[in-house]
C-alpha positions as CSV (number, residue, x, y, z in Angstrom):
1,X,10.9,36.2,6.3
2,X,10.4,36.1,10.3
3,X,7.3,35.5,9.5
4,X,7.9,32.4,7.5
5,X,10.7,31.1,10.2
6,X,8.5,31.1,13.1
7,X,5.5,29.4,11.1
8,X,7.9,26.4,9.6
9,X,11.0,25.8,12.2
10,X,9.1,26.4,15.4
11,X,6.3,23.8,14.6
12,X,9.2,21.5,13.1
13,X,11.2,21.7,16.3
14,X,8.3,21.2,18.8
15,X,7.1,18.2,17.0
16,X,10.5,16.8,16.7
17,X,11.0,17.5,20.1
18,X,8.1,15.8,21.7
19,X,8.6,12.5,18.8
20,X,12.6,12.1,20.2
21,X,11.5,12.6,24.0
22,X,9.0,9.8,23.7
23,X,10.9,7.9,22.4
24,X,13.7,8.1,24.6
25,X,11.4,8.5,27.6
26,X,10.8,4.4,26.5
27,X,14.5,3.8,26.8
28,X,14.6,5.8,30.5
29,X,11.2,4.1,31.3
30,X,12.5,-0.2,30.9
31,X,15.6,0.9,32.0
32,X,14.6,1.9,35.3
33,X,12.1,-1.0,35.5
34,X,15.0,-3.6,34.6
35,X,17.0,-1.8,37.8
36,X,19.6,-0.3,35.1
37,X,21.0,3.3,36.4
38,X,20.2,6.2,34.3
39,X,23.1,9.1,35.2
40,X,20.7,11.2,32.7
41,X,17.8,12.2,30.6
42,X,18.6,15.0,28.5
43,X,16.4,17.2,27.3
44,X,17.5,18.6,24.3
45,X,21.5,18.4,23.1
46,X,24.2,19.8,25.0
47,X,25.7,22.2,25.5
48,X,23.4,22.5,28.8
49,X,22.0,25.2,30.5
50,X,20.7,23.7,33.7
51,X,20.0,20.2,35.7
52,X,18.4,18.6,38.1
53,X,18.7,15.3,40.2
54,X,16.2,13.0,41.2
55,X,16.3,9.6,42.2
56,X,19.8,9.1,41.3
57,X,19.0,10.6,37.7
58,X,20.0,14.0,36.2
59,X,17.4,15.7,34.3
60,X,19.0,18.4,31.9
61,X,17.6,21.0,30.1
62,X,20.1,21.9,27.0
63,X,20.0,24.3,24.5
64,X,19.5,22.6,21.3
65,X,15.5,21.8,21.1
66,X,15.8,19.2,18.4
67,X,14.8,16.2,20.9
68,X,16.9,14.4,23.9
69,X,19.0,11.1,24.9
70,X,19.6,8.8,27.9
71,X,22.7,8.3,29.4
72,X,22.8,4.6,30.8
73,X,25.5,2.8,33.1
74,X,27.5,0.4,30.9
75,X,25.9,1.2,27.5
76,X,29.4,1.2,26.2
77,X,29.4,-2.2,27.3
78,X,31.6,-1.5,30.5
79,X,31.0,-2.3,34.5
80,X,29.9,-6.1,33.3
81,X,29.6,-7.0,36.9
82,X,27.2,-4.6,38.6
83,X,23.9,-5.3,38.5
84,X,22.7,-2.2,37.9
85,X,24.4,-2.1,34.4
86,X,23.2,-2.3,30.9
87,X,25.9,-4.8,30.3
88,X,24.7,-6.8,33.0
89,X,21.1,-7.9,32.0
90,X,20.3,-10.5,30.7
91,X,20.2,-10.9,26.3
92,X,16.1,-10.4,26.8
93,X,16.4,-7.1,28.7
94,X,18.7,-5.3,27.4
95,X,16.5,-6.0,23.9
96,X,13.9,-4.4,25.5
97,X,15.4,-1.6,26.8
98,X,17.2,-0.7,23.0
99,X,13.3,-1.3,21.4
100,X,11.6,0.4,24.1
101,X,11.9,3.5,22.4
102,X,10.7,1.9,18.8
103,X,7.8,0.5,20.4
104,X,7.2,4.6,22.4
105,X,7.1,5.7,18.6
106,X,4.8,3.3,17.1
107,X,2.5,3.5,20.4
108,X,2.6,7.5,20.0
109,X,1.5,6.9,16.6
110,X,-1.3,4.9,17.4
111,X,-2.8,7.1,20.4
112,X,-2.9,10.1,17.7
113,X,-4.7,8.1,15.2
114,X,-7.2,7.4,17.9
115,X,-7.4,10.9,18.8
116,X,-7.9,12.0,15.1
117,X,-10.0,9.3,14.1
118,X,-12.4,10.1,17.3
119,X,-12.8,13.8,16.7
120,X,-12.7,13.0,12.8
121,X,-11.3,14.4,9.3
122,X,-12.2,15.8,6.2
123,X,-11.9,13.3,3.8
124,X,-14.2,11.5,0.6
125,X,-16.7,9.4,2.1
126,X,-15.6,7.0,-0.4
127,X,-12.5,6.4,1.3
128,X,-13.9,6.2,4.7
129,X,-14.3,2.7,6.4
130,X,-17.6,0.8,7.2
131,X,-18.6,2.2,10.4
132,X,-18.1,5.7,9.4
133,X,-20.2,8.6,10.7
134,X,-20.7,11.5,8.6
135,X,-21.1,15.2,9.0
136,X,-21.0,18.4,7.0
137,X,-21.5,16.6,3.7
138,X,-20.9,18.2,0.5
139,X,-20.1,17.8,-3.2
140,X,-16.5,19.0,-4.1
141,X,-14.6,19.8,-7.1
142,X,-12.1,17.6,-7.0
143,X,-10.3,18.8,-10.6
144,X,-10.9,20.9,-13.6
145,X,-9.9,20.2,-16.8
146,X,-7.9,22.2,-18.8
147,X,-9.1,24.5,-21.7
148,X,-12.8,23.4,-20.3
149,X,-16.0,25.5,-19.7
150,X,-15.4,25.6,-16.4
151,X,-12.2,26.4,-16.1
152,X,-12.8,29.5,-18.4
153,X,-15.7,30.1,-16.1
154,X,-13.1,30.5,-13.1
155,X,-14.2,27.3,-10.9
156,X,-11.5,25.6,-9.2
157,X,-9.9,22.3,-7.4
158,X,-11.7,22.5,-3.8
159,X,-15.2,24.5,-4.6
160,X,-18.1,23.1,-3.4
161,X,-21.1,23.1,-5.5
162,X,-24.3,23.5,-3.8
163,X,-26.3,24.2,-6.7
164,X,-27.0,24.3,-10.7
165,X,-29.2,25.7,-12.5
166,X,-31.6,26.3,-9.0
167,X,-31.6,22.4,-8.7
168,X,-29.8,21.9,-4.9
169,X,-26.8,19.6,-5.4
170,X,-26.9,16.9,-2.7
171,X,-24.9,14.6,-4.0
172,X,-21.7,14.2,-6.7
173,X,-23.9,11.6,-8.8
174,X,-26.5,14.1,-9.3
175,X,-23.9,16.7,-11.7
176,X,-23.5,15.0,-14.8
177,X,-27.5,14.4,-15.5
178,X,-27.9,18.0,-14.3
179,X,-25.1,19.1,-17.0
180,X,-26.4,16.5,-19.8
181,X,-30.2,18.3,-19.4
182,X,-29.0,21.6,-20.0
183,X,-26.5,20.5,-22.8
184,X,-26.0,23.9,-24.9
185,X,-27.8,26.1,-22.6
186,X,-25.9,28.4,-20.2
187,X,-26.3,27.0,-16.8
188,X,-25.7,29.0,-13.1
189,X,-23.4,27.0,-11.1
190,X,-23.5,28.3,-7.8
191,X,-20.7,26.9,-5.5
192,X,-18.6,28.2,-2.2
193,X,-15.3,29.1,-1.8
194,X,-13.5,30.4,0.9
195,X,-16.9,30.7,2.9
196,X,-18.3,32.7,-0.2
197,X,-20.9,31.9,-1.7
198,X,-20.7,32.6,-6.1
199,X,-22.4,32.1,-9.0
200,X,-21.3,31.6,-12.5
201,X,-22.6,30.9,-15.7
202,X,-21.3,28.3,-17.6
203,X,-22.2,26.7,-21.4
204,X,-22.2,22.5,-20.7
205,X,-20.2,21.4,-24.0
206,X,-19.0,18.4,-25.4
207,X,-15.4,17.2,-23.4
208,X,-15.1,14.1,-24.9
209,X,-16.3,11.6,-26.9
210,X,-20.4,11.1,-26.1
211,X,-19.6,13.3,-22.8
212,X,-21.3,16.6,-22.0
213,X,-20.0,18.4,-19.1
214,X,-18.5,21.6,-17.8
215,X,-15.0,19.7,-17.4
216,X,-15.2,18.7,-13.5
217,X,-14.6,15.9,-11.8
218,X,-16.7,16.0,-8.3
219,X,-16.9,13.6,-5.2
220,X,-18.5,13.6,-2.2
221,X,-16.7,14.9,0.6
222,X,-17.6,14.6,4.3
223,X,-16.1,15.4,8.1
224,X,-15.6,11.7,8.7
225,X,-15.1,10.1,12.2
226,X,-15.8,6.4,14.1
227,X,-17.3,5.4,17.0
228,X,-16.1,3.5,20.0
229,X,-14.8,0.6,19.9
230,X,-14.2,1.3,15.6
231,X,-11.6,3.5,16.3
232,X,-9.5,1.5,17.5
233,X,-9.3,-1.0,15.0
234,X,-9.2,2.3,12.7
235,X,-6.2,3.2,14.3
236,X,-4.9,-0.1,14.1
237,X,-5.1,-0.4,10.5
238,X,-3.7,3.2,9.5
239,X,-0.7,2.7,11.9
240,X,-0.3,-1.2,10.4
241,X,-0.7,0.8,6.7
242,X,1.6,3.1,7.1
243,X,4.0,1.2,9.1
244,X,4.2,-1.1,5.7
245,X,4.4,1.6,3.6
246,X,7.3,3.5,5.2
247,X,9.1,-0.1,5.3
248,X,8.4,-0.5,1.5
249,X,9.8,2.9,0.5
250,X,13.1,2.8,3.0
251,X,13.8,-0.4,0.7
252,X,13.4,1.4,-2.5
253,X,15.2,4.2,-1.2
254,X,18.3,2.1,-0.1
255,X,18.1,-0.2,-3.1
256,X,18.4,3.1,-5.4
257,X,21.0,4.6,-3.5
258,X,23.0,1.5,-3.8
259,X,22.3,0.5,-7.6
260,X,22.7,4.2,-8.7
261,X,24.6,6.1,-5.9
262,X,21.9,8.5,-6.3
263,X,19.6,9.3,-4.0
264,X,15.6,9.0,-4.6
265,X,13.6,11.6,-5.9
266,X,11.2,12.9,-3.3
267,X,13.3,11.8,0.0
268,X,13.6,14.7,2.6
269,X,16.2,15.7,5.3
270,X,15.1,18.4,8.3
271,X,14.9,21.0,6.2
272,X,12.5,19.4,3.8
273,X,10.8,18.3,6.3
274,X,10.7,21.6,8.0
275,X,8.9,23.2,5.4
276,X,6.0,20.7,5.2
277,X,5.8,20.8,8.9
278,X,5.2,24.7,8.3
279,X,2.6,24.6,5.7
280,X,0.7,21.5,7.6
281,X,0.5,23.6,10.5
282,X,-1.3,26.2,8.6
283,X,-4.0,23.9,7.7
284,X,-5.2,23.3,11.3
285,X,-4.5,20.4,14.4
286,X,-5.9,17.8,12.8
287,X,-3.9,18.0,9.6
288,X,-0.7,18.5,12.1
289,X,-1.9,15.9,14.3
290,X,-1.7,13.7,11.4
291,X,1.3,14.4,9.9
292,X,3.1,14.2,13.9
293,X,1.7,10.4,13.7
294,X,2.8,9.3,10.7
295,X,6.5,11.1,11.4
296,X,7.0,9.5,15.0
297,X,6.3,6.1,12.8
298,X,8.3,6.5,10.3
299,X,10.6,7.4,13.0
300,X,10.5,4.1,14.7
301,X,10.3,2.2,11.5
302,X,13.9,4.0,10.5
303,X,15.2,3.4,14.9
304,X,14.2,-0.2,14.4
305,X,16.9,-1.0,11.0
306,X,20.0,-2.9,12.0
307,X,21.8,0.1,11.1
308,X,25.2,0.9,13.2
309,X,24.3,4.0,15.6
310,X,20.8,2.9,15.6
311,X,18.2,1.1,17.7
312,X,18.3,-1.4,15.4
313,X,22.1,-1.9,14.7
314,X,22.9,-2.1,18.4
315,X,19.9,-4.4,19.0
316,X,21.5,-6.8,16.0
317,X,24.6,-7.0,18.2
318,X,22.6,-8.2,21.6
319,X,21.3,-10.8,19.1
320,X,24.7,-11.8,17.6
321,X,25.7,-12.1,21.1
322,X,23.3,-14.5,22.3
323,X,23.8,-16.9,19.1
324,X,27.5,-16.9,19.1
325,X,27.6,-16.7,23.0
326,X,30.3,-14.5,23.1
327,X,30.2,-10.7,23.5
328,X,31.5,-8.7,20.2
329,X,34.5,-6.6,22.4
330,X,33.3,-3.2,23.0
331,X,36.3,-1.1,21.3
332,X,34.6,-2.6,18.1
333,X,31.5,-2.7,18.4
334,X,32.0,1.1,19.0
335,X,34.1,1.4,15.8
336,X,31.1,0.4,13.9
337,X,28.6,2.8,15.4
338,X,30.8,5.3,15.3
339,X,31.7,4.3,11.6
340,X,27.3,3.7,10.8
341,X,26.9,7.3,12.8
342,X,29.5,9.3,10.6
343,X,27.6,7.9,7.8
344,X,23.8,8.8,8.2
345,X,25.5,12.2,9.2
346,X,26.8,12.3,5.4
347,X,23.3,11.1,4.5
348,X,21.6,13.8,6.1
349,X,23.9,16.0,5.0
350,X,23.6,15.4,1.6
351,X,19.6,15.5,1.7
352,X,19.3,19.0,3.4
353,X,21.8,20.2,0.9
354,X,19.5,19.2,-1.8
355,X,16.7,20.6,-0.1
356,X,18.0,23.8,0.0
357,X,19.0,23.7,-3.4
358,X,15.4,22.8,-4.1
359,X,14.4,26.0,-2.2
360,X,16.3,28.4,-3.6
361,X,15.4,28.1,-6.9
């Protein structure tokens, strides 16, 4: 049970934690640059356990790990007339400064992609982009059919054949004609799994109409990476991609929730994400690595909504600002955040309940 807290909730909190303090250190950084005065940059959520001043700014280190904020001067829309208030700057600015922390996200994203793309992944070469360079290439089970020869035989999802029948396997295209020649005779499949090497015996037999097979589907699988200057576009693309994709299904999920009142099938709050965090980290850095990209994107994607509370929602009110030129009044404005805020706390509520629901049974 300790066991299986420190390997999900610590990995979930550290990557949380560095995803919330980038993002906010994009807040702290425009801020500063646009002379706005920054009473603090918290570390973590209060209650706090120790600070430090520099520059004018207290740094706090709290004890809730689960990411950090910035305190600004006249982010509540007060001291209007000194320059060194958010209230202040100009519309332009103060947009800035709410998206800097959006943009931190996304940028974050985009640096890990690099990184993973450089050192490279596992993945089917079929997948991979023109450009690709290949390593470590091999022929993998990608799924056995049911009530098949070989799943009698005991092969499984993820084996990699190297061999059949003493014929080396160098490629996926090179199974089936292998199977078809020995249709009806036993043939030695020797594959790996695990970093063991094993050998079975197994009778090719009709699976289908005209087909003649052991009941595998195989690909060809590869440690894929791309060269300088690929990667970058590479990058590019996947953060674009998933950028799109997290966009697409936010809109599904809010259209759902409003047409139904019910909330989507496969959407996760902390704890659901918690868990996945844990078994990522299992698999290795890259795997994390990836999955600590594609989170600090979907967590600018979600900042950047005009939702109340949110990035987004208090950028929307800069905007309405300068269109209607006339600033909404502060009591308000803060009404509605306050209002959006108690909201996506119900939300998250509701989604970690279900989540523990789903684990406990």
């Amino acid at each position: 049970m300790l066991s299986s807290f420190f390997g999900s909730v610590l990995p979930f909190i550290g990557l949380l934690f560095v995803l919330v303090i980038a993002h906010e250190w994009g807040h702290f950084f425009m801020a500063r640059r646009f002379g706005v005065r920054v009473f603090e940059f918290g570390f973590g959520f209060p209650p706090k356990i120790k600070g430090w001043m520099r520059r004018g700014t207290e740094y706090t280190a709290n004890w809730i790990p689960l990411g950090g904020f910035v305190r600004l001067k006249g982010e509540d829309g007060s001291d209007t007339k000194d320059a060194d208030s958010f209230a202040h700057k100009k519309v332009w600015q103060r947009l800035v400064i709410l998206l800097a922390g959006v943009a931190m996200n996304f940028i974050v994203g985009y640096i890990i992609f690099v990184g993973v793309f450089a050192y490279g992944v596992e993945m089917p070469k079929g997948d991979a982009d023109a450009g690709a360079i290949f390593s470590n290439e091999r022929v993998m089970v990608d799924a056995v059919l049911p009530d098949s020869p070989a799943v009698h035989a005991g092969m499984k999802a993820g084996d990699v054949i190297t061999a059949i029948d003493g014929t080396i396997i160098a490629h996926a295209s090179e199974v089936p004609p292998v199977i078809k020649k020995n249709a009806g005779a036993v043939v030695a499949v020797t594959f790996v799994r695990d970093g063991k090497t094993e050998t079975i015996a197994i009778v090719p037999a009709k699976i289908a109409p005209d087909v003649v097979g052991i009941g595998v589907s195989v690909f060809d699988y590869a440690h894929v990476r791309y060269p300088f200057p690929i990667v970058f576009v590479k990058a590019g693309q996947e953060t674009l991609g998933i950028s799109t994709l997290i966009f697409k299904t936010m809109g599904t999920i809010v259209g759902t929730l409003f047409h139904t009142g019910k909330l989507q099938e496969g959407v996760s709050g902390p704890v659901g994400i918690a868990v996945v965090t844990g078994q990522v980290a299992r698999e290795g850095w890259i795997p994390f690595l990836q999955l600590m990209a594609m989170l600090s994107i979907n967590l600018g994607v979600l900042n950047i909504l005009p939702i109340p509370a949110l990035d987004g929602g208090r950028a929307l009110f800069v905007i309405i600002e300068s269109v209607s030129r006339r600033k909404v009044r502060a009591e308000l404005e803060g009404i509605i955040h306050t209002v959006g805020f108690v909201l996506l706390m119900l939300l998250v509520i509701a989604v970690t309940y279900r989540d523990i629901v789903g684990l406990l049974k």
